[in-house]
Structures are given as C-alpha cells and as structure tokens.
C-alpha positions as CSV (number, residue, x, y, z in Angstrom):
1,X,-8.3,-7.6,-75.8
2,X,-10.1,-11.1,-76.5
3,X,-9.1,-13.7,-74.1
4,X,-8.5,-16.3,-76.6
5,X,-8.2,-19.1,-73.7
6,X,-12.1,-18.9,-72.8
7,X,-13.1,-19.5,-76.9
8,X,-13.9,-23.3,-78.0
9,X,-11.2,-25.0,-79.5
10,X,-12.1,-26.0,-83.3
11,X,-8.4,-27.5,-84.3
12,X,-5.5,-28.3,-83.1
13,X,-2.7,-30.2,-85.1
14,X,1.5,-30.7,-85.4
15,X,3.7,-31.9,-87.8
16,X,5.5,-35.2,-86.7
17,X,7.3,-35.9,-83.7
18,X,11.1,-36.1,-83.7
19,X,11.8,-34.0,-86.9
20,X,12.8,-30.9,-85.7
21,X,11.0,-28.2,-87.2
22,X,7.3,-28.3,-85.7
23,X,4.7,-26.6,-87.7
24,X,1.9,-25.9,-84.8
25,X,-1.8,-24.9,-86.0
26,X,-4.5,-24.3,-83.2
27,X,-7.7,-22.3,-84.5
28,X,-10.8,-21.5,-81.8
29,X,-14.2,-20.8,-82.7
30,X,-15.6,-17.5,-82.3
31,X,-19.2,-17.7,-83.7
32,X,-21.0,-20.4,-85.6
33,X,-19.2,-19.9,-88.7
34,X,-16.0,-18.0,-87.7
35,X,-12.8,-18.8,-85.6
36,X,-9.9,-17.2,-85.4
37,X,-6.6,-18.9,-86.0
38,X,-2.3,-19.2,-85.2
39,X,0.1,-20.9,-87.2
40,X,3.9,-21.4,-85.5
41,X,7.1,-22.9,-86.6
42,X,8.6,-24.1,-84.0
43,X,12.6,-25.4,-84.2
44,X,13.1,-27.1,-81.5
45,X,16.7,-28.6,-82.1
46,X,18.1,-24.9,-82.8
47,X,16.7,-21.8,-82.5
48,X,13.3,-21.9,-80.9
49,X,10.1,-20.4,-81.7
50,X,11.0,-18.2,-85.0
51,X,7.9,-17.5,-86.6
52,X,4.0,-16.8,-86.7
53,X,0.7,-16.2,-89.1
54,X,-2.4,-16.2,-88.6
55,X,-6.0,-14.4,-88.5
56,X,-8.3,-12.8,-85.9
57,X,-11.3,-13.9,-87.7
58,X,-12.2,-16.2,-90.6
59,X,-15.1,-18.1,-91.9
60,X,-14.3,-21.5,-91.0
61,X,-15.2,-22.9,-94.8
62,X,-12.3,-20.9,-95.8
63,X,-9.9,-22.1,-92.8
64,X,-10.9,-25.7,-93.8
65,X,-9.9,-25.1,-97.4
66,X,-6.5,-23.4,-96.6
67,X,-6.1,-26.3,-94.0
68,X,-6.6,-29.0,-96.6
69,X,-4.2,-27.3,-99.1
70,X,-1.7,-27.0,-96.5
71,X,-2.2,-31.1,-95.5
72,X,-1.9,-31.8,-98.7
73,X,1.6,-30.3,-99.5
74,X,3.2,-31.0,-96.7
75,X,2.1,-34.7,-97.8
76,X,3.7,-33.9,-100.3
77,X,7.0,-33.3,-99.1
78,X,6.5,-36.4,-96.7
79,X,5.3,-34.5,-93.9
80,X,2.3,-35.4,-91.7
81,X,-0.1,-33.5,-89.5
82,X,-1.6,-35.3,-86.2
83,X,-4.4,-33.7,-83.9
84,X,-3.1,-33.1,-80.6
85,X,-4.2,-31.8,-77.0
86,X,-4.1,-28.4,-76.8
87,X,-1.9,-28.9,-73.3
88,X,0.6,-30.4,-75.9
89,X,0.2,-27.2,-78.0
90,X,1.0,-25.1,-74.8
91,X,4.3,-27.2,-74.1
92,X,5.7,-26.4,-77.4
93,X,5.2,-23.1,-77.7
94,X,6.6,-22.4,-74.0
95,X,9.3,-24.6,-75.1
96,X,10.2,-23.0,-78.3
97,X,9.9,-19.2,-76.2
98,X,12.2,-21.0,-73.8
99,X,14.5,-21.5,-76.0
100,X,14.5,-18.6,-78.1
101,X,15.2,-16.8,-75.6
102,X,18.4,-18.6,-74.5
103,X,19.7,-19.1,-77.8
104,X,18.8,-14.1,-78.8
105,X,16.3,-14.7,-81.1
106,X,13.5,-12.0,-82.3
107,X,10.3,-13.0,-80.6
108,X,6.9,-13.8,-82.5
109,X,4.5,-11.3,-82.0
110,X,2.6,-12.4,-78.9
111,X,-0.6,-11.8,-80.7
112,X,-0.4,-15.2,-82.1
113,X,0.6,-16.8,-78.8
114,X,-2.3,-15.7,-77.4
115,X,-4.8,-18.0,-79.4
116,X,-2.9,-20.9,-78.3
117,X,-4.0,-19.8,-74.7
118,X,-2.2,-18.9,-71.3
119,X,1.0,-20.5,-71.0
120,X,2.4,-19.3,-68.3
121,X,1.3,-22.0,-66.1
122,X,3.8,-24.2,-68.3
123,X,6.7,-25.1,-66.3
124,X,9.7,-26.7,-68.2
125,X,12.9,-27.8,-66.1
126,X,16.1,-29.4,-67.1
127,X,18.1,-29.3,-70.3
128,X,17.3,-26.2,-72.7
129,X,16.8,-28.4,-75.1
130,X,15.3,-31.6,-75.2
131,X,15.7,-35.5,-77.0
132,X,15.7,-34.9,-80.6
133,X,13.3,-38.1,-81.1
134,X,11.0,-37.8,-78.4
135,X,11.1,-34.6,-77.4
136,X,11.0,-35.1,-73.9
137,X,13.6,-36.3,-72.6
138,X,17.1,-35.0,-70.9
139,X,20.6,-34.4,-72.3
140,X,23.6,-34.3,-70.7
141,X,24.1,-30.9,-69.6
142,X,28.0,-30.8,-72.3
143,X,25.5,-31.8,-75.4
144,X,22.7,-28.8,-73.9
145,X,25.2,-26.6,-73.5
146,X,27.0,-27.6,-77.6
147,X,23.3,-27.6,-79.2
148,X,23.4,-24.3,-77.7
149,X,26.8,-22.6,-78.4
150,X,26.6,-24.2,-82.6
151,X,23.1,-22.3,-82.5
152,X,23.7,-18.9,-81.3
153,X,27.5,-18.9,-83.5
154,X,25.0,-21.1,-86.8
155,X,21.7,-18.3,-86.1
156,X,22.2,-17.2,-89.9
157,X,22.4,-20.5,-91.4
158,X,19.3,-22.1,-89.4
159,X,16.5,-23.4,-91.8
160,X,19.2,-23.4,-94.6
161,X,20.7,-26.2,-96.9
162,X,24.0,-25.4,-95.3
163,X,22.5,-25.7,-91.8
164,X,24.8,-28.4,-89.5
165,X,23.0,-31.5,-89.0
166,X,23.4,-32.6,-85.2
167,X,21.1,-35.3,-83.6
168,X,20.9,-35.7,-79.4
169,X,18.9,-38.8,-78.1
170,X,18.3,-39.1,-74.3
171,X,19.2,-42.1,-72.4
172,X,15.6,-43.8,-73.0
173,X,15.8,-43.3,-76.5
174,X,19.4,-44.3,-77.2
175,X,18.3,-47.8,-75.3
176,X,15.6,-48.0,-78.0
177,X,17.9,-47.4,-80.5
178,X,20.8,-50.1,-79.9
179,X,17.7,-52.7,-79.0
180,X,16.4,-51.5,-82.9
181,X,19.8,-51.7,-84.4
182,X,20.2,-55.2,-82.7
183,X,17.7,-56.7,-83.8
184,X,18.1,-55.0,-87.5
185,X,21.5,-57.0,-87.4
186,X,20.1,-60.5,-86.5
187,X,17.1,-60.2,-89.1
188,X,20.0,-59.6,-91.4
189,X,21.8,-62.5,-90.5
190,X,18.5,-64.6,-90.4
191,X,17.8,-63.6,-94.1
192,X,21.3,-64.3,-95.1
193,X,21.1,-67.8,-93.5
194,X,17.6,-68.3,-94.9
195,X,18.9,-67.8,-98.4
196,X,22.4,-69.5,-97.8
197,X,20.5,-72.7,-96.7
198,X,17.8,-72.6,-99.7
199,X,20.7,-71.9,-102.0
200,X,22.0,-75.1,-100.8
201,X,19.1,-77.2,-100.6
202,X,18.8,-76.2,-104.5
203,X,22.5,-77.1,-105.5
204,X,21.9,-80.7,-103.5
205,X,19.0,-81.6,-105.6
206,X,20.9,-80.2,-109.0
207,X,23.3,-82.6,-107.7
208,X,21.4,-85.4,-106.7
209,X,19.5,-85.0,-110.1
210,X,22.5,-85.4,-112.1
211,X,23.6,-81.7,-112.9
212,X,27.3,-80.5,-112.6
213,X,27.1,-76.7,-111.4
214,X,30.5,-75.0,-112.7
C-alpha cells in the first residue's frame, strides 16, 4: 500500500469558511507528470464526513483541467476555493470522521483518507461540533448535544431543500456579531441623519429663495 503521507503535496484547497458543507481537495505528486488525488464533502454542521472521489493516478494536465471546471462552477453558484495547509486539511477530515461517527453515518472509504495523510495524530477535544462561522470554537454542551439529536432524528433529509436550517456561534463570534450589528445600526442612523439634514438644508434655501413647498 502507497504511503500517501511521504508523496509531495501538489494542491490543496477548501470551499469557504463558515458555510457548512466543506468541499476538501488535496492531490500529491507521484511522478513528474502524475499525482494522485481525494475529493471530500465534508458537513460539518450535521452529519460529518459523508462522501469521497478521487483517483490513484492521473496526469496532472488532466487534474488541472477538471480542477478549473470545478472552480469555475462552484463560482458559479457563489462558492469559492482557497489554498490551505495541508495540517488544516488533516483537521477537517478528523473532524468530519469525528463526527460521523457520533452522529451513525456510513464511513468514506478510507482509501481516499489516506491521500490526505496520517491523521491520527489529530487530536480534537471539546464540543462534537464546533462554531458554525469559524469553525473553531466551543458550544455550549445543550446546543452540541441539540445539533446532535436534530441530526441523527434529520439523517435523511441532510443535503436536502427540506433540510432544518440551525446556526451555533461560539462566544468569540457572537461578540463579533452584536459589535457588527451595532455598528450596522449607527451607520444607519448616520445616513438617515445625513439625508434628514441635506433634505433640510435644500427646503431652507427653496425657502429663502422664494419657493412655497406644499
């Protein structure tokens, strides 16, 4: 069996942070013109890591071209790729085992894992799952243990339209987000004062000019 974690690494890329569904790619070279390469989907807010493609061995003009295709509709649909550390690569995939396990899923054949490299030095402690925005940090152990109940009772539904729609920040984040909706709120009242005054400014010199406004 190759030991995927002594080849080069040629690529490795994710799909944005904090939107759930993480589509992982890390390829490694195997000869000049040839690496071999994984693709994962990766659901972090649900049910873990549920799927896996890839190839043993392809010329790396033809995994450029699919890779292109692939940036380009997921562009498309508004999603982004961004080159990562393949340390980062390990960390979702043990996260996204880690939780697949917890929540019954079918794993993804290891064979696939294995080009990402050797995981099991990962250690991941705390909630089962983790901040929905930054992916990082902790809940509180009553929302872990809901995220977990709605996706073992909501398995069939997961990746659907008719999927529920939850959202768990961690303290740090939910900070971030009152500061953000704060000062949302005062640039809104700025504007609206902004536009109040100039709308009076303009009625005074109407006035002053000799114009009734009605």
């Amino acid at each position: 069996m190759v030991n995927y974690a002594l080849l080069p690494v040629y690529l490795v890329e994710r799909t944005d942070v904090g939107a759930g569904s993480v589509s992982l790619i890390v390829a490694r070279s195997l000869f000049d013109n040839e690496v071999c390469f994984t693709c994962l989907l990766i659901d972090l807010w649900k049910v873990g890591l549920k799927d896996g493609f890839g190839k043993r061995s392809i010329k790396k003009s033809e995994f450029d071209e699919m890779f292109n295709v692939m940036i380009r509709d997921a562009k498309k649909c508004g999603v982004h790729y961004h080159p990562i550390d393949n340390s980062e690569a390990k960390w979702l995939v043990a996260q996204g085992i880690r939780i697949a396990e917890n929540v019954g899923t079918t794993p993804v054949n290891k064979k696939w894992v294995y080009v990402v490299g050797d995981i099991s030095r990962v250690k991941i402690g705390g909630s089962l799952y983790k901040c929905y925005r930054c992916e990082k940090g902790e809940l509180q152990p009553k929302d872990d243990e809901f995220i977990l109940e709605v996706a073992r009772s909501g398995m069939e539904l997961a990746g659907s339209p008719e999927e529920t729609k939850i959202e768990f920040v961690c303290e740090k984040c939910m900070r971030k987000k009152r500061v953000h909706a704060r000062k949302k709120k005062e640039e809104a009242q700025r504007r609206k004062s902004v536009t109040e005054d100039s709308a009076r400014r303009v009625s005074q010199g109407l006035y002053e000019k000799g114009y009734r406004l009605y």
